[in-house]
C-alpha positions in Angstrom: 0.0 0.0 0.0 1.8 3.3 -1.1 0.9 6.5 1.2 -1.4 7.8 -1.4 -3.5 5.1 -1.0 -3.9 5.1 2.8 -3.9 8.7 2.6 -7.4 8.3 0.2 -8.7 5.4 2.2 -8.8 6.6 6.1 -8.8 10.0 5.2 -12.1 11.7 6.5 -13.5 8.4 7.9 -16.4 8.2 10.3 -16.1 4.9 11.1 -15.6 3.8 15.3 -12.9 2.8 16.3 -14.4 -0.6 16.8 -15.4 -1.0 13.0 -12.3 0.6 12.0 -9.1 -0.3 14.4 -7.7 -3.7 13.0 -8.3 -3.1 9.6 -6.4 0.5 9.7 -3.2 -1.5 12.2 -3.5 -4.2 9.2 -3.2 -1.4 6.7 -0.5 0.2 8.2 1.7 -2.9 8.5 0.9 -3.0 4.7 2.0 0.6 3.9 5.4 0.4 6.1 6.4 -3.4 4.8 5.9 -5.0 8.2 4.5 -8.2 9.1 1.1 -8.5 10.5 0.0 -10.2 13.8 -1.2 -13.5 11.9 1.7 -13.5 9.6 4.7 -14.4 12.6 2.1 -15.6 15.3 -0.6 -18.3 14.2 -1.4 -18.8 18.2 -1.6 -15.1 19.2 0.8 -15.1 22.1 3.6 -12.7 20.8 1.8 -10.7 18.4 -2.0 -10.3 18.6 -5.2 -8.2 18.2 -7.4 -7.5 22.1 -4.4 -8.9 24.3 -5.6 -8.9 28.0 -3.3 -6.9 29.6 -2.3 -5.2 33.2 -3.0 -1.5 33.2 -0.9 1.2 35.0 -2.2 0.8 38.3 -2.8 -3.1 38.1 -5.9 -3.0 36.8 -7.5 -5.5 34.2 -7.9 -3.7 30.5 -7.1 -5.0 27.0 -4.7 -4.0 24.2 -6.2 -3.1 20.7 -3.0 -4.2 19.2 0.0 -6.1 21.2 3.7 -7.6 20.6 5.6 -8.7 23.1 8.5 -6.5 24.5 7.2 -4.2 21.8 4.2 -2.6 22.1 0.8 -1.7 23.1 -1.5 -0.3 21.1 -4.6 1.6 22.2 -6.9 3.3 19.3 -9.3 5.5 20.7 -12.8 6.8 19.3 
């Protein structure tokens, strides 16, 4: 995906975040040559979409997007 074309496509969107989150993270990968979650993790324990995870004060929440020793990705609406 060149930047043209993401640009175009999430440009102006009105779509939630919870229509719209893994689609535009699956996008991105696309337009920066990196591989998606499903690509290097079939089983969803490195690299994975709604990762239960320990908030900052050690409270229960959930990633949006999650690689181990990485990241954690939080979209918001």
């Amino acid at each position: 995906m060149s930047p043209e074309e993401f640009i175009a496509k999430w440009r102006g969107t009105t779509r939630t975040e919870r229509s719209a989150a893994q689609e535009h993270f699956l996008d991105l990968c696309a337009l920066l040559g990196v591989p998606k979650p499903a690509d290097v993790d079939r089983h969803g324990t490195e690299y994975t979409f709604e990762k239960s995870t320990r908030k900052i004060g050690d409270t229960a929440g959930f990633a949006d997007v999650w690689k181990r020793h990485c990241f954690a990705w939080e979209y918001t609406g």
